[in-house]
N, C-alpha and C positions, 0 to 999 in steps of 0.2 A: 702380751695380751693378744691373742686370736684376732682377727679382722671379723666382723658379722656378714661382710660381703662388699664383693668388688666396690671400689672406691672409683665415681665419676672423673676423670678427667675432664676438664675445659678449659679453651681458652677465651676470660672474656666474657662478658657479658651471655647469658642462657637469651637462646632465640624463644619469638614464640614458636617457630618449624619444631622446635626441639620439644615444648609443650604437646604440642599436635602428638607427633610422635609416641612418646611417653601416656598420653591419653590415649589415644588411638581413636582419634578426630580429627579433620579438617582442621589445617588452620585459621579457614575462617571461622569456624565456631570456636576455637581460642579465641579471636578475635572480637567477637560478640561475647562471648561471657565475660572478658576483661575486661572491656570497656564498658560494661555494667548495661548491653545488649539494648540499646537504645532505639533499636528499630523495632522492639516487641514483638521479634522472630521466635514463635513457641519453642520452647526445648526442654528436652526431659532435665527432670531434676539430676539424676545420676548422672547425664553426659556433665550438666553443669559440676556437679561435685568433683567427676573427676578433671577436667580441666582445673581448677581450684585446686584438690591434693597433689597433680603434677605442677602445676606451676610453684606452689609451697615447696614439695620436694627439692627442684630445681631450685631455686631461689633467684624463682625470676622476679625482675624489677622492670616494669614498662622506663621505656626511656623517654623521659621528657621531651627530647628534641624530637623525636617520632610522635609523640603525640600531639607534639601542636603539628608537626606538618602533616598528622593524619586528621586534625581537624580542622584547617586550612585548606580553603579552595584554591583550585588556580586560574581558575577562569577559563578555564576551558571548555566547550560544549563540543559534544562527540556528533558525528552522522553515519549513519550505518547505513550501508543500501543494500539490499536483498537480492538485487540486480546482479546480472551476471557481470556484468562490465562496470564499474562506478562510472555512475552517469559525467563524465565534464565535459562531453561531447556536446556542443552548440545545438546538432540536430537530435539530441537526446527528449524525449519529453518532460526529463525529468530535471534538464538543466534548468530552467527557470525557475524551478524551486529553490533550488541553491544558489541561485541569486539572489532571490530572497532573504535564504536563510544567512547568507555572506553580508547581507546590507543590514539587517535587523542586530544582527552580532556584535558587529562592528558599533551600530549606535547604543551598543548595552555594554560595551567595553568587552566584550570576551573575545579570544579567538579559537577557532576551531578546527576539531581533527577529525581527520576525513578513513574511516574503518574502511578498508577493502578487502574482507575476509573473503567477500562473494565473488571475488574476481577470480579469473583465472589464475591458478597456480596459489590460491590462497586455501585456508581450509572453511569446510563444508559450515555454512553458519548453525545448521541445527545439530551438527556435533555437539555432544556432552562439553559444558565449558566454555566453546567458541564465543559467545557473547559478552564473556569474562573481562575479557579486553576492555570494553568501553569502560572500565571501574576509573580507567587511567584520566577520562575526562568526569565532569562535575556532577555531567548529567547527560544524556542522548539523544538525540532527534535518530528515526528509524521509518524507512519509505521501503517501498514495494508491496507489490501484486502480491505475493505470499509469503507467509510468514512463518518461520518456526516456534509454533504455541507455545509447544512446552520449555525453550530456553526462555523465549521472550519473557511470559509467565514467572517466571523462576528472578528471574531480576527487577522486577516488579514487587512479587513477591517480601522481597529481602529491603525493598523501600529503596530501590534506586530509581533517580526522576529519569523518567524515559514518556517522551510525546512520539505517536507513532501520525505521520505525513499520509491522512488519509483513513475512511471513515474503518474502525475498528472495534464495536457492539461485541462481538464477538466472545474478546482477551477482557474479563474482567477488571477494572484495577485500571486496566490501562489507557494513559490521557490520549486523545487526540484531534487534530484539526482534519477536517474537511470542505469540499466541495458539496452543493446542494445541486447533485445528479438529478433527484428526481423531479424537482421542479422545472430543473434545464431541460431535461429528456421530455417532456410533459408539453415544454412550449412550443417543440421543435415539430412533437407528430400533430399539433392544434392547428401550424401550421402547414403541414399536409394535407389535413382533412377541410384546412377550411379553404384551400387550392382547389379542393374537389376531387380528390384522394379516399378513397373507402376502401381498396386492399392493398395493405403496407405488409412490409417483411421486414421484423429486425434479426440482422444477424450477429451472434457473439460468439466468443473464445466459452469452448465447454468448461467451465471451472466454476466454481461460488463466488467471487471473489469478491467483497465487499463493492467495488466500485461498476462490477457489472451486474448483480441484483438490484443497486440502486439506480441504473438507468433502464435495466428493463421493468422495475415499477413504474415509472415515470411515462414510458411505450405504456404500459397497459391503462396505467391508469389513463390516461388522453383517448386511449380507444374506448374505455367503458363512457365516459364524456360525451365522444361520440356518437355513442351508441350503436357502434358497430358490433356485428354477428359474429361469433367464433370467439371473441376476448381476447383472443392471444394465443392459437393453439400452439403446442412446443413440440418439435421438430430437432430429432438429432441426426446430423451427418459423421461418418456415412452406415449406413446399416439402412434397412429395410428398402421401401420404393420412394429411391431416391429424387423420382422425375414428379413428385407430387406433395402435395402437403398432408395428406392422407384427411380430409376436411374439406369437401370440394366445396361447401357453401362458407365455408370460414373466410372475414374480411381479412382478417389479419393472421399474420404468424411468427414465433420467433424460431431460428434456426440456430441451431448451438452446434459449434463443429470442431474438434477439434485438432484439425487443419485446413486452415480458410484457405489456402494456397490451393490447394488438390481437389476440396470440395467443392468452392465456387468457384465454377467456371461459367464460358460461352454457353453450351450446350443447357446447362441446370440455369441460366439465368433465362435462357428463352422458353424454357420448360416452364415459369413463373412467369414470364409475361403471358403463355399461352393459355394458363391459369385466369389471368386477371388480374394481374398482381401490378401494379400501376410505378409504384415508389417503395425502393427498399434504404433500409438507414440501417448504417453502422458504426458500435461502438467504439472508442478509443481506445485502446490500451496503450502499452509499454510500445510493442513494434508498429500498432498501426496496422496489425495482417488481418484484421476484418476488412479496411477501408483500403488498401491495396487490392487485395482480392476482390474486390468490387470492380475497380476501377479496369483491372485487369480483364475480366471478363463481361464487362460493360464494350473497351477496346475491340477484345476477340471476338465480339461476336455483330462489329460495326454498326455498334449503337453509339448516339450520344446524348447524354445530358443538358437541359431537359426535353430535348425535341421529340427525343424517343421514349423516357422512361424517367421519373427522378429520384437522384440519389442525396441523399442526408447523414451527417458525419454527428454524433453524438460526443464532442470534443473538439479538439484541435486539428488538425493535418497534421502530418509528421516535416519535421521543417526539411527536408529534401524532395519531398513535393510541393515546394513553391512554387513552381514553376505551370503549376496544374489550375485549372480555374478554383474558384475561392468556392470550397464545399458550403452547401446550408446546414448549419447546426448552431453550437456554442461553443465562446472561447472561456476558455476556464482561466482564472486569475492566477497563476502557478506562484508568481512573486508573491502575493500576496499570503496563501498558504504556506508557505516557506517561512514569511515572516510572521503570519500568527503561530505558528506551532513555537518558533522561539519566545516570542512571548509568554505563551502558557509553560514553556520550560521553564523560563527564569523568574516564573509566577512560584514555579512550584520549587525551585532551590529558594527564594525569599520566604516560602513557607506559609505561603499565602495560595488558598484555593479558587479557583478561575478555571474560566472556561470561556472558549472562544466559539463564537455564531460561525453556524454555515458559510461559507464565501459564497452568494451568489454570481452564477455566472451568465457570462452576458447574449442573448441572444445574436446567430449571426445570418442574415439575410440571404449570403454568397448567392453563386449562380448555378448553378444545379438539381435544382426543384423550381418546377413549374405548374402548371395543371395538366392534366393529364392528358394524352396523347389522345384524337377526335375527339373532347369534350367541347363545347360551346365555346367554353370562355377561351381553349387552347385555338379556338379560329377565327377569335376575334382579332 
């Protein structure tokens, strides 16, 4: 009797890879159609049919022991940083989070794996895939200035719990904790103007990034408050007439640069006192190169704070300028958001919906802002 066509060899139990294959689909869509796709990930009917007559064909059988340990947690909670370096550096900004997140953990019984895709020598996180990895823990906490949408998006998507370390409106779907920047930015220029301060400059890194929209709302809105003239006109370095705000009656202005190192210097900061520009504030980020640049050409051009001019930090210092006088601004509670985003993670693996308040942060007085240079009050 004729054979009808080649006969499978195997040895052993059929994989689902082998399903995949034979479909000619991902094995994780085997894997969601088999397990009767309980995230309610859309899929055509016909991808599902054929997954279904290849596994039939095959005569594959899910294996029991895989499937309780794929429905089995292990307690693990992932952390992904976007950062070039994973932050575990002390003078990191972003180390405090992860103290947080380390202490929070710990009292929920999990332990955690620390993703360094974004490091040196690792691969590109918004590579096709690259976020893939975190499947290995339960669920992910994910921090940084910028984000790759469309993986981030894609795992979300697919109903994996992921809290993102910092305000994210943005990514649909996606949980997260923050800081309340604007109300902190808001208190910091109130107390500017009520020194007797009427033209301010804030300076920021040119980017969107959610935590630097939200502290120059925070600048604007205190100057409408105010009622100071200009609003806020916006200024980008470098390009056009760099020696001016191009707004000569403008109280205030924000300058967006993106390189605070090259742009602000001696020479453009006296360009702005020559203006009238009495107090400039600067945003926090990851390096701190608005509020370095500051300082730096506050230095060069033998000025000091506040005798000459005041300056204000919209965040923290970077903890290797401690040694620097204690800037005027707000300290942000970093422990603290570290430890609510864990929360709201292991809100959402218990299956329970939650949401965590703003961290407010706390106003800081430092020494650095004064009243303004020949005003009344500065000669009293």
């Amino acid at each position: 009797m004729a054979e009808k066509g080649p006969v499978r060899s195997r040895r052993g139990r059929p994989r689902q890879a082998e399903v995949a294959r034979l479909a000619g689909v991902s094995q994780t869509t085997v894997s969601l159609v088999l397990g009767g796709n309980k995230q309610g990930i859309a899929l055509h009917e016909d991808t599902r049919q054929r997954v279904l007559d290849a596994a039939r064909e095959l005569g594959y059988v899910p294996d029991p022991a895989a499937r309780r340990l794929a429905a089995a947690r292990n307690n693990l909670l992932g952390v992904f940083s976007f950062t070039a370096t994973f932050p575990t550096a002390v003078e990191h900004s972003y180390y405090p989070i992860l103290v947080g997140v380390e202490q929070e953990a710990a009292a929920q019984g999990y332990d955690l794996v620390l993703f360094t895709a974004s490091s040196p020598g690792g691969a590109q996180a918004g590579a096709a895939g690259a976020l893939e990895r975190v499947r290995l823990a339960d669920g992910c906490l994910f921090i940084g200035r910028h984000i790759p949408a469309d993986e981030l998006h894609r795992l979300v998507d697919h109903g994996y719990p992921a809290v993102h370390i910092g305000r994210r409106d943005e990514l649909e779907g996606l949980a997260w904790v923050g800081a309340d920047y604007v109300a902190a930015s808001a208190a910091v220029v109130r107390h500017l103007t009520a020194l007797g301060h009427d033209h301010i400059v804030l300076v920021r890194e040119d980017d969107d990034a959610p935590a630097s929209t939200d502290r120059e709302q925070g600048f604007r809105t205190a100057l409408g408050e105010a009622g100071l003239p200009g609003g806020g006109d916006t200024m980008r370095l470098p390009g056009g007439d760099a020696t001016g705000l191009h707004a000569p009656d403008a109280a205030a202005a924000v300058i967006r640069t993106a390189d605070p190192a090259t742009d602000i210097t001696a020479d453009w900061l006296r360009a702005r006192q020559a203006e009238g520009v009495t107090a400039f504030v600067a945003e926090e980020t990851d390096t701190g190169a608005a509020w370095r640049a500051l300082l730096a050409a506050t230095e060069a051009a033998g000025l000091q704070a506040p005798r000459d001019l005041s300056l204000a930090l919209l965040g923290s210092p970077p903890a290797d300028l401690g040694d620097r006088p204690v800037p005027t601004g707000f300290d942000i509670p970093r422990a603290e958001l570290g430890a609510a985003a864990v929360r709201m993670l292991t809100a959402q693996l218990a299956g329970r919906q939650t949401a965590e308040p703003l961290v407010a942060c706390t106003f800081r007085p430092g020494g650095t802002a004064g009243p303004p240079p020949g005003s009344a009050t500065s000669q009293t």
